[in-house]
mmCIF file of the N, C-alpha and C atoms, coordinates in Angstrom:
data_MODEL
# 
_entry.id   MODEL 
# 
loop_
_atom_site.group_PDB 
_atom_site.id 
_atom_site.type_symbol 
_atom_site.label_atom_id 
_atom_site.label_alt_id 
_atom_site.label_comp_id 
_atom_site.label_asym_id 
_atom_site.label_entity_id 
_atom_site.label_seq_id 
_atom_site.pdbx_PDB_ins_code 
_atom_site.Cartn_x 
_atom_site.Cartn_y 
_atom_site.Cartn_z 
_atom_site.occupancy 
_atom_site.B_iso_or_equiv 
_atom_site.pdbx_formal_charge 
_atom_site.auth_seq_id 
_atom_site.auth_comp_id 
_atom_site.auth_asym_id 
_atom_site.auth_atom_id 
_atom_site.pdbx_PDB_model_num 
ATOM 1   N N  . UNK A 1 1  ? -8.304  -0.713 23.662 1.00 0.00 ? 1  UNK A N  1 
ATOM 2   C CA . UNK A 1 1  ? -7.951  -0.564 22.272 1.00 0.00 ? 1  UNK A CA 1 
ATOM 3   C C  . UNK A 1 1  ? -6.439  -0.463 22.171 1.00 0.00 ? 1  UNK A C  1 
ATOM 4   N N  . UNK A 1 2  ? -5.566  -1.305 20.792 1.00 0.00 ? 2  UNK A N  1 
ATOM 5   C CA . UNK A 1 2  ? -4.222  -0.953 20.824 1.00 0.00 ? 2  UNK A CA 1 
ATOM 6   C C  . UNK A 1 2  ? -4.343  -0.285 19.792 1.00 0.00 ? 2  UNK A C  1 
ATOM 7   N N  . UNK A 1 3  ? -3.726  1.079  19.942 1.00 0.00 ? 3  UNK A N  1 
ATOM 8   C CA . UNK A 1 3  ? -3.574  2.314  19.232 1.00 0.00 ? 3  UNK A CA 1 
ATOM 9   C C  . UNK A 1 3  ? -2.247  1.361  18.450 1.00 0.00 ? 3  UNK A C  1 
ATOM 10  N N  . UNK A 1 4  ? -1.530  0.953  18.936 1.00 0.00 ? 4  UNK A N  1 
ATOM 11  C CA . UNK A 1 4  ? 0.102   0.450  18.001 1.00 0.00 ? 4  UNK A CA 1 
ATOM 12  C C  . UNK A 1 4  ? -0.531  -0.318 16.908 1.00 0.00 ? 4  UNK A C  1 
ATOM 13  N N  . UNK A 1 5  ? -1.720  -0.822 16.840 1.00 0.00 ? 5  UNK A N  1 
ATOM 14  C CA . UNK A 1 5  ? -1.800  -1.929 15.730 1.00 0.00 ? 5  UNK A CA 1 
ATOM 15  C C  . UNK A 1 5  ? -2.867  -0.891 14.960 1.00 0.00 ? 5  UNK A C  1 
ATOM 16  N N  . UNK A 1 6  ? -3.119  0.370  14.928 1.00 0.00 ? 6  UNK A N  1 
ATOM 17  C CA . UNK A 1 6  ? -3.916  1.494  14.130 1.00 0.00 ? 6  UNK A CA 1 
ATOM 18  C C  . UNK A 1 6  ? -2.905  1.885  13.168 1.00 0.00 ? 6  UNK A C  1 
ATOM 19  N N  . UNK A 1 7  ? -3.565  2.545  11.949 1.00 0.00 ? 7  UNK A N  1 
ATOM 20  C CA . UNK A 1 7  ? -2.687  2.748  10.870 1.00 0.00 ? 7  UNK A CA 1 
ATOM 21  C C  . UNK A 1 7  ? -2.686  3.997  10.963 1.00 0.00 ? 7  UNK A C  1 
ATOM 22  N N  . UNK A 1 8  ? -3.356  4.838  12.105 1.00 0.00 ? 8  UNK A N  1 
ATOM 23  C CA . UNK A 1 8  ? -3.137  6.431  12.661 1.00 0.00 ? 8  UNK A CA 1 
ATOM 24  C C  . UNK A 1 8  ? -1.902  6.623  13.209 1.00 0.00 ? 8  UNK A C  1 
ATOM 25  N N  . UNK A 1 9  ? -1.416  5.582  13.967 1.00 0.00 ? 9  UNK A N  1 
ATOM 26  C CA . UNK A 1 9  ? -0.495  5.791  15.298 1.00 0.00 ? 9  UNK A CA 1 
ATOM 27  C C  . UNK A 1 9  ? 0.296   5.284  14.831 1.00 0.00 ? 9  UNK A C  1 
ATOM 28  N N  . UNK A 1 10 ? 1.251   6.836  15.943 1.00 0.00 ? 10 UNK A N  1 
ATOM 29  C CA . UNK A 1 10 ? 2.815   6.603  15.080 1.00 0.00 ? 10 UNK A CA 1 
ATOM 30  C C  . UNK A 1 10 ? 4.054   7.102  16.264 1.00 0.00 ? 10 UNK A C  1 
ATOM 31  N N  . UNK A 1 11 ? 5.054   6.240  16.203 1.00 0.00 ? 11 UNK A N  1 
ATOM 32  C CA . UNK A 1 11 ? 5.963   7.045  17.102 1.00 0.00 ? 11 UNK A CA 1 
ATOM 33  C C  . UNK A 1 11 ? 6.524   8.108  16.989 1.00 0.00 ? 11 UNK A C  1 
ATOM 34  N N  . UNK A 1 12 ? 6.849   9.030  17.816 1.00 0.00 ? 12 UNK A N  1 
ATOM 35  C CA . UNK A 1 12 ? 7.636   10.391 17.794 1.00 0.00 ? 12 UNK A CA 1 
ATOM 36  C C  . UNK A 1 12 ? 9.367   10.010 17.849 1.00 0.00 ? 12 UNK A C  1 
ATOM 37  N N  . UNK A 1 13 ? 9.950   11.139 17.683 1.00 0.00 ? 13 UNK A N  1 
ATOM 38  C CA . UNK A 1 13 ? 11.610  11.115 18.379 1.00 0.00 ? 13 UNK A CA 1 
ATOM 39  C C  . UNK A 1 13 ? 11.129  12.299 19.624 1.00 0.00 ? 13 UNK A C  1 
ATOM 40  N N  . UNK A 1 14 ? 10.076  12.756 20.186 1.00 0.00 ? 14 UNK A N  1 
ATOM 41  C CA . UNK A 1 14 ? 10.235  13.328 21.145 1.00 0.00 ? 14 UNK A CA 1 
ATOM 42  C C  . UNK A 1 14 ? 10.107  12.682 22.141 1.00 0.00 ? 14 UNK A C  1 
ATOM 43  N N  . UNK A 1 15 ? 11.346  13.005 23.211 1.00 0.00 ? 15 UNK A N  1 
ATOM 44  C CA . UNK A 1 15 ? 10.926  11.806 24.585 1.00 0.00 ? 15 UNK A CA 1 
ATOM 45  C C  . UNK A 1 15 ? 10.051  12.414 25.084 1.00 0.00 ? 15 UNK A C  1 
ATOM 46  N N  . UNK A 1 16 ? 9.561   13.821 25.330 1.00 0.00 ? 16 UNK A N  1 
ATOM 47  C CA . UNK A 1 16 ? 7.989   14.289 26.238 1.00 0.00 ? 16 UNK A CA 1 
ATOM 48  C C  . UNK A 1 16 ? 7.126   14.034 25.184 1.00 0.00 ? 16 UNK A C  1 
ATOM 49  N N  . UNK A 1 17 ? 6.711   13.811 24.202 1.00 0.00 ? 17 UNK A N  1 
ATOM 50  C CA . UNK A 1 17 ? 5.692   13.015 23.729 1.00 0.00 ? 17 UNK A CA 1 
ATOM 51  C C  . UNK A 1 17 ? 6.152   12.098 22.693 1.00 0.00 ? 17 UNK A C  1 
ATOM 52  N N  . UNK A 1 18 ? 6.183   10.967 23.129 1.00 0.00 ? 18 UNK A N  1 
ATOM 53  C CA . UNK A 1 18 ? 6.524   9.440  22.105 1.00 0.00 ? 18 UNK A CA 1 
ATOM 54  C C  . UNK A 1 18 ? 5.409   9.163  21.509 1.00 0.00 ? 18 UNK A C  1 
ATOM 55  N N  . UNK A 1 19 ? 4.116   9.592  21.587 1.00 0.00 ? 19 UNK A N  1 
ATOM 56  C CA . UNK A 1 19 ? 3.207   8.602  20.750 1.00 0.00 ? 19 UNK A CA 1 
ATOM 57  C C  . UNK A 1 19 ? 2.393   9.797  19.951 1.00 0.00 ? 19 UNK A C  1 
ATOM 58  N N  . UNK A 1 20 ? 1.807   9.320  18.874 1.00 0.00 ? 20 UNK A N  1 
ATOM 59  C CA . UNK A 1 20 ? 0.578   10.799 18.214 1.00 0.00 ? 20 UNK A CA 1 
ATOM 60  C C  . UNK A 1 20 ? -0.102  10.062 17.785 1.00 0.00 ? 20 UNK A C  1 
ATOM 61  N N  . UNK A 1 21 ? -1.175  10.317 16.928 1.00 0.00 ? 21 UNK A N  1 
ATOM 62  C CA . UNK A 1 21 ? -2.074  9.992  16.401 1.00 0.00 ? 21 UNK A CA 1 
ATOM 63  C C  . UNK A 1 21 ? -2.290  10.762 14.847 1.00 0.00 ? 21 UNK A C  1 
ATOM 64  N N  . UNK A 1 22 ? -2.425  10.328 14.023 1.00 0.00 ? 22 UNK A N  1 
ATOM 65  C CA . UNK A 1 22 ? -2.153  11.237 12.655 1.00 0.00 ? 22 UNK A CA 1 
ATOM 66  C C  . UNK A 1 22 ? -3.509  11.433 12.240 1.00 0.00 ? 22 UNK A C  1 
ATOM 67  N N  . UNK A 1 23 ? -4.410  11.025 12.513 1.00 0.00 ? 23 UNK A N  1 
ATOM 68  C CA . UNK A 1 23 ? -5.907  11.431 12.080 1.00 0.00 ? 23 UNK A CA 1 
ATOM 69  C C  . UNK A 1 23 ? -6.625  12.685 13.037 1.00 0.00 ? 23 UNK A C  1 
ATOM 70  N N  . UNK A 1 24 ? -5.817  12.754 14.571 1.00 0.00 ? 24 UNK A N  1 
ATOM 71  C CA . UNK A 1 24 ? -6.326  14.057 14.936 1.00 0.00 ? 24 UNK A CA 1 
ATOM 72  C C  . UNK A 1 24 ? -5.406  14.758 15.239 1.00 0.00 ? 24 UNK A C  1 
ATOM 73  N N  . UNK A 1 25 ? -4.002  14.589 14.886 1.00 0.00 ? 25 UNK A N  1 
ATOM 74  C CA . UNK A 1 25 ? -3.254  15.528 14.763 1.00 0.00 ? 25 UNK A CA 1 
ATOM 75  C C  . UNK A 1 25 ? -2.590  15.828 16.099 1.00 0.00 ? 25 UNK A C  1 
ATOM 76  N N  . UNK A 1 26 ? -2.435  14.636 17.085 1.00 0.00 ? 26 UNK A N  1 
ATOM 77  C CA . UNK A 1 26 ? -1.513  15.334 18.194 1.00 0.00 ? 26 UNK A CA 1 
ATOM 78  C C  . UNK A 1 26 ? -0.711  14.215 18.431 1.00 0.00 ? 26 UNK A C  1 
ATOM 79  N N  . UNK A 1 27 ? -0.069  14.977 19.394 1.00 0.00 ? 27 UNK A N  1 
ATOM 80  C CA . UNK A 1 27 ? 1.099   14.173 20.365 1.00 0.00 ? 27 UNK A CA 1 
ATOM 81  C C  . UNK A 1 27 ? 1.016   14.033 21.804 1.00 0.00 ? 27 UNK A C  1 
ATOM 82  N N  . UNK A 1 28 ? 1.324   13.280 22.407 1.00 0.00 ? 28 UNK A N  1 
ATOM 83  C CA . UNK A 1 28 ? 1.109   12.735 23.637 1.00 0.00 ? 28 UNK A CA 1 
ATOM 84  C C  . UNK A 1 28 ? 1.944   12.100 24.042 1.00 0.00 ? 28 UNK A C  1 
ATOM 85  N N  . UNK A 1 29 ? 2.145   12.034 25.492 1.00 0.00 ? 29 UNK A N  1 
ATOM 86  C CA . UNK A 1 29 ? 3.193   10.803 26.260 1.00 0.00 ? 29 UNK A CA 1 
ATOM 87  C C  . UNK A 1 29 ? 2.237   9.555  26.509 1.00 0.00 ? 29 UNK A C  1 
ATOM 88  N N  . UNK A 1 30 ? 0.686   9.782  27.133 1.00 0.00 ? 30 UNK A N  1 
ATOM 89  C CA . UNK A 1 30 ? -0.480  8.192  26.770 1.00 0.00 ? 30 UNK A CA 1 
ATOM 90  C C  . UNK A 1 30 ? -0.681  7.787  25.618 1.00 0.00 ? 30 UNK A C  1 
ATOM 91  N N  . UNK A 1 31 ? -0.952  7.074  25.614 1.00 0.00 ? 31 UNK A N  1 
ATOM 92  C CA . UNK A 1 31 ? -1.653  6.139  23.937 1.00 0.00 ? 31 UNK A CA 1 
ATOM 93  C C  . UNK A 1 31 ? -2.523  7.365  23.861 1.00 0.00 ? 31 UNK A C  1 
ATOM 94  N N  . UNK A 1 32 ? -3.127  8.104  22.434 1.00 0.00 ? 32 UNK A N  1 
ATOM 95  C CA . UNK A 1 32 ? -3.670  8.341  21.775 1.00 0.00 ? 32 UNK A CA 1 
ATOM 96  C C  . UNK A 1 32 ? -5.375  7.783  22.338 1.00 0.00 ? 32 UNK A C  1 
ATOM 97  N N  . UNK A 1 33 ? -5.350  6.854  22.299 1.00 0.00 ? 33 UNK A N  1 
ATOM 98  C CA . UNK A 1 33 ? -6.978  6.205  22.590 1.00 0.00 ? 33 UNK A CA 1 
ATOM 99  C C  . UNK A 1 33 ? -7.444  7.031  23.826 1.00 0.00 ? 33 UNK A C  1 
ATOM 100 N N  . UNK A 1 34 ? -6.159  6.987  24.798 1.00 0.00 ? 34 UNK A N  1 
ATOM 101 C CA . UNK A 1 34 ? -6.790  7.161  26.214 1.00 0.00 ? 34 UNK A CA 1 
ATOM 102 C C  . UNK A 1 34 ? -7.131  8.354  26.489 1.00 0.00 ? 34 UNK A C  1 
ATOM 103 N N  . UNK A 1 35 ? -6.046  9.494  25.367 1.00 0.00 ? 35 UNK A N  1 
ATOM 104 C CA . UNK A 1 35 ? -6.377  11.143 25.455 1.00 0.00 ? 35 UNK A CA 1 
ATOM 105 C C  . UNK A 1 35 ? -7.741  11.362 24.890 1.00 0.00 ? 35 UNK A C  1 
ATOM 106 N N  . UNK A 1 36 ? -7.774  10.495 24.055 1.00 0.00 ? 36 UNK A N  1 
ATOM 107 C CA . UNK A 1 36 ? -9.495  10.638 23.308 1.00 0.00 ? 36 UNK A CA 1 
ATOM 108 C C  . UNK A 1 36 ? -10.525 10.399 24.365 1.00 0.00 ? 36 UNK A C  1 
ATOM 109 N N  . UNK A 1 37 ? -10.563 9.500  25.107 1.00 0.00 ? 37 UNK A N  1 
ATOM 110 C CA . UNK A 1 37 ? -11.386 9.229  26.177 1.00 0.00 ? 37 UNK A CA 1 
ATOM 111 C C  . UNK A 1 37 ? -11.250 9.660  27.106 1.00 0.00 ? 37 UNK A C  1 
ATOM 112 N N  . UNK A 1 38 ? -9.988  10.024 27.883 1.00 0.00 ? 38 UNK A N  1 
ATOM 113 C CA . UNK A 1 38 ? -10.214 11.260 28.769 1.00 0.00 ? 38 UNK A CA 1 
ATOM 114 C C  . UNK A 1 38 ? -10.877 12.560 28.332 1.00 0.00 ? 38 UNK A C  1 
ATOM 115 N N  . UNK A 1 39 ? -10.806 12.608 27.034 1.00 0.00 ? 39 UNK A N  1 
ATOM 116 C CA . UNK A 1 39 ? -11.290 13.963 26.524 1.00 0.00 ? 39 UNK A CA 1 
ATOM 117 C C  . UNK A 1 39 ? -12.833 14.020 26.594 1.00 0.00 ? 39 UNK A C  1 
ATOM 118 N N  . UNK A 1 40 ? -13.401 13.070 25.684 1.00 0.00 ? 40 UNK A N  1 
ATOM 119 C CA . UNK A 1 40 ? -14.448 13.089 25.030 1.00 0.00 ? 40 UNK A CA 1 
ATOM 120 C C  . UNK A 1 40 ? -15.141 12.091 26.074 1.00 0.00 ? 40 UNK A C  1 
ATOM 121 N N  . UNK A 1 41 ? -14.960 11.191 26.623 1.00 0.00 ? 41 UNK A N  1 
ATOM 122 C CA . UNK A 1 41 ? -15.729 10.099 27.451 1.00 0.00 ? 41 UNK A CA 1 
ATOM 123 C C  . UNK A 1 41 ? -16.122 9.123  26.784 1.00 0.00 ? 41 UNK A C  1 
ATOM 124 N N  . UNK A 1 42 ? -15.675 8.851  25.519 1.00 0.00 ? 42 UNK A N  1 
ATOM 125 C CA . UNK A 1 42 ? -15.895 7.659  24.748 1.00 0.00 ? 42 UNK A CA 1 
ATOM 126 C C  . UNK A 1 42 ? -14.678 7.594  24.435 1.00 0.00 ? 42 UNK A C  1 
ATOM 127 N N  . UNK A 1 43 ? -14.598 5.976  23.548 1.00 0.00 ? 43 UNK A N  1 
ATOM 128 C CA . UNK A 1 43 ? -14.090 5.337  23.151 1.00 0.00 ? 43 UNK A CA 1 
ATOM 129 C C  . UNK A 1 43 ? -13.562 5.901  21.892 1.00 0.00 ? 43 UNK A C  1 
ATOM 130 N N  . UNK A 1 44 ? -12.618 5.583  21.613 1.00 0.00 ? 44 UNK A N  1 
ATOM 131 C CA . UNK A 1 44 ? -12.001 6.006  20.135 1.00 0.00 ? 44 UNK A CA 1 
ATOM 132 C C  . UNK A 1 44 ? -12.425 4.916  18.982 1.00 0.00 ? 44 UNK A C  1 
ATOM 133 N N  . UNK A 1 45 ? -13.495 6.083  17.891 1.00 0.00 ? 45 UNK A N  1 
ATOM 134 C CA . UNK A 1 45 ? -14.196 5.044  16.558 1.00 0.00 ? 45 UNK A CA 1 
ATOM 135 C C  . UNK A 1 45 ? -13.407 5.011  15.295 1.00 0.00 ? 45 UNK A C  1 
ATOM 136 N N  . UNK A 1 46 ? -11.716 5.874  15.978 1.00 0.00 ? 46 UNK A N  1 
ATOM 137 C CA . UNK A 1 46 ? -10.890 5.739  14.331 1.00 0.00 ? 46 UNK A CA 1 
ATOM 138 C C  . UNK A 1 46 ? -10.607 4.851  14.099 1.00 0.00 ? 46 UNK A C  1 
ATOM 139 N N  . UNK A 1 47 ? -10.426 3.850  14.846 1.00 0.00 ? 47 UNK A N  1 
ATOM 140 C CA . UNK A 1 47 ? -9.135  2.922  14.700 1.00 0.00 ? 47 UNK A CA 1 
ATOM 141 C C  . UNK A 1 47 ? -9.455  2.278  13.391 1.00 0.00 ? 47 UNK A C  1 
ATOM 142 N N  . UNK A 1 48 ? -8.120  2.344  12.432 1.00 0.00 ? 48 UNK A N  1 
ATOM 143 C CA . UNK A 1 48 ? -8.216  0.983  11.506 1.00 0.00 ? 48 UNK A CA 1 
ATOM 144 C C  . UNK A 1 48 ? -7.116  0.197  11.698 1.00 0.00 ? 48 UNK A C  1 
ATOM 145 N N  . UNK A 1 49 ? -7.576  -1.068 11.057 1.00 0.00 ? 49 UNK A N  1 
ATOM 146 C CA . UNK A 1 49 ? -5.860  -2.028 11.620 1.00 0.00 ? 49 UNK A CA 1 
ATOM 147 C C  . UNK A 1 49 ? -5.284  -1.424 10.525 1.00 0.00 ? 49 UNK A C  1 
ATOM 148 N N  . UNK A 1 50 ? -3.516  -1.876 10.862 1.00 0.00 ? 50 UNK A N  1 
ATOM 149 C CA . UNK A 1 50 ? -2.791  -1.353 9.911  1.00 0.00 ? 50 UNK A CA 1 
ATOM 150 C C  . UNK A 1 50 ? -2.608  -2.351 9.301  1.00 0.00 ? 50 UNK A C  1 
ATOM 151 N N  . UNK A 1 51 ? -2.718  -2.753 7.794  1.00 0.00 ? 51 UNK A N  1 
ATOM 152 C CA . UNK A 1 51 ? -2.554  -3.616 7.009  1.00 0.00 ? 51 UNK A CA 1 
ATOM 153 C C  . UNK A 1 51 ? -0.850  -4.265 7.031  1.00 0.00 ? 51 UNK A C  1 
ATOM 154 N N  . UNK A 1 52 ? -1.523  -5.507 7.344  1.00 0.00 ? 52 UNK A N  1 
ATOM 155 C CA . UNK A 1 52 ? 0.043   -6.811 7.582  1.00 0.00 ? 52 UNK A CA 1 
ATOM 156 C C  . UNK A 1 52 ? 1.019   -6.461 6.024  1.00 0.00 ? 52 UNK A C  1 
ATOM 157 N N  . UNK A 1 53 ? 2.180   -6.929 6.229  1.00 0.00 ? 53 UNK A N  1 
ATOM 158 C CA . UNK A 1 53 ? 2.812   -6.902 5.542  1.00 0.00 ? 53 UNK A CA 1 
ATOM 159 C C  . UNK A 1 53 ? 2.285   -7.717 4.183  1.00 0.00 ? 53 UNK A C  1 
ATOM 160 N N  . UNK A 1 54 ? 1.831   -9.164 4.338  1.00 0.00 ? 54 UNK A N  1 
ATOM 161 C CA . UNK A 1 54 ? 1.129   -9.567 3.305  1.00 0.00 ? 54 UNK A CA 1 
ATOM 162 C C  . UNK A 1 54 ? 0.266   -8.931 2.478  1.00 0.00 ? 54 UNK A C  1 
ATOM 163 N N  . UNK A 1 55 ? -0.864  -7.903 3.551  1.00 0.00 ? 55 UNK A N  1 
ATOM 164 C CA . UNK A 1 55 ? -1.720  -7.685 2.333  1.00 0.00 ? 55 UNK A CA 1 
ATOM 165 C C  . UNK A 1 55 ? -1.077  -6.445 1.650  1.00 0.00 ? 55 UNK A C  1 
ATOM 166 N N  . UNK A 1 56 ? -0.096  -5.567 2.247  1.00 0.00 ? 56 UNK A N  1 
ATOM 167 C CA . UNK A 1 56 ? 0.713   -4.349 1.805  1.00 0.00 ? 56 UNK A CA 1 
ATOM 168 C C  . UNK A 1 56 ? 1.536   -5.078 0.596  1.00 0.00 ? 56 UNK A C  1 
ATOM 169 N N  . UNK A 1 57 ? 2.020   -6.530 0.373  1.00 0.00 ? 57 UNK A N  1 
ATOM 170 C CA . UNK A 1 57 ? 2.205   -7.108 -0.862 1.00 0.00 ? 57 UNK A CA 1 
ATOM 171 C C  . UNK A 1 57 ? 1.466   -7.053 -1.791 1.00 0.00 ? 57 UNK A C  1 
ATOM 172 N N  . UNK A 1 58 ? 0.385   -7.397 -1.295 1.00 0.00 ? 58 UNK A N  1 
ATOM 173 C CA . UNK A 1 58 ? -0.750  -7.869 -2.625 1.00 0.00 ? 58 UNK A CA 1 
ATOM 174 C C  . UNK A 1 58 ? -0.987  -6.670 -3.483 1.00 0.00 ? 58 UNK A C  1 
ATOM 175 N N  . UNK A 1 59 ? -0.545  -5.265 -2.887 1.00 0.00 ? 59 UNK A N  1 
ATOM 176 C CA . UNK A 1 59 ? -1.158  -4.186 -4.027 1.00 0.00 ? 59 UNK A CA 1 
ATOM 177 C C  . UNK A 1 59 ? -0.189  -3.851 -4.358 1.00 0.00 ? 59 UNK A C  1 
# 
């Protein structure tokens, strides 16, 4: 899964954790997906794409 193309995931300015996730609320130095699945043993079911610039026009 690419967490970068989720409309959860977001970069930090912290260099010990560059990446978070805004739907469960943390920060991390791995992608987001992989802390979920190390955690839980599944797969991460948040993901939404983040809407392209086009369709972020249309509304």
């Amino acid at each position: 899964m690419n967490c970068m193309k989720c409309k959860h995931y977001v970069n930090t300015w912290k260099p010990s954790q560059p990446r978070a996730c805004r739907f469960f609320g943390f920060k991390s130095k791995q992608l987001p997906s992989d802390v979920v699945y190390e955690t839980t043993g599944e797969r991460c079911t948040l993901f939404e794409p983040r809407p392209t610039k086009k369709q972020a026009a249309k509304k």
